[in-house]
N, C-alpha and C positions, 0 to 999 in steps of 0.2 A: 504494500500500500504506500510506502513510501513515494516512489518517482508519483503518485496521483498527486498527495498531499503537498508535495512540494511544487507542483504543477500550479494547483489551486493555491500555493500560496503567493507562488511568482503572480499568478496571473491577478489578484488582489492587492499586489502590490506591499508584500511582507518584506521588509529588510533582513536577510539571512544574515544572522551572524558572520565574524570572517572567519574561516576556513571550513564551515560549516558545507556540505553538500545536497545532505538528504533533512526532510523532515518525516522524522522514522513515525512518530506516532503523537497523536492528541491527547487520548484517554488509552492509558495502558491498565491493561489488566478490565477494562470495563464490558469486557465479553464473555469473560471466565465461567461465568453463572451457564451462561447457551452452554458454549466447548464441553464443557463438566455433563450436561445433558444430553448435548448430542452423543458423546464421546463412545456411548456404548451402543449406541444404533450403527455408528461407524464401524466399531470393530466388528458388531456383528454380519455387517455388507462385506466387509473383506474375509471373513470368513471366520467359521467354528461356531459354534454356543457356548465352549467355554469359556473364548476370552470374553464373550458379553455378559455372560454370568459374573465373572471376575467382576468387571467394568460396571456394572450396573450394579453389583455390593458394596461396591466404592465408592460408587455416587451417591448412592442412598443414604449410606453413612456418615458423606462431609456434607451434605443436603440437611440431614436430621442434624446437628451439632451446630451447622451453620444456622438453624431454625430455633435453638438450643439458646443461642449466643445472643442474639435479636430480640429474643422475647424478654432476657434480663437487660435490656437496656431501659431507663425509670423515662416512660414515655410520659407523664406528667410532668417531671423536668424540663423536657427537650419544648413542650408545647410553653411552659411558662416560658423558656428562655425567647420564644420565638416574637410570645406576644409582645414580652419585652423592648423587645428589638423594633417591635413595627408598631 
């Protein structure tokens, strides 16, 4: 995705750094969630059931912990701080 983004940024008129060539990425890591989802449909097109068995134990796993981890965040907090602000 690089040469696009760097494309789109020439063509907007972005100052690139100097020695800089490429603009690798915007939001890294901000697809993770999909990749992690698809990840075992994939293995399973290239073939076996067991690497998707594997793969979709995995994902369920960092899915549930990652759901784990979200729900302990003090969502009463986050809303005062918000109104705070605005």
């Amino acid at each position: 995705m690089a040469p696009y983004l760097t494309t789109m940024g020439r063509d907007i008129g972005f100052a690139m750094p100097e020695g800089a060539t490429l603009i690798s990425s915007l939001d890294v890591g901000a697809h993770l969630n999909g990749y992690l989802l698809a990840l075992p449909w994939l293995k399973y097109l290239e073939g076996g059931w067991g690497r998707f068995v594997i793969f979709a134990i995995i994902s369920v796993i960092l899915f549930t912990l990652a759901i784990l981890m979200i729900r302990k965040v003090d969502a009463k907090a986050v809303v005062a701080d918000l109104d705070e602000a605005f």
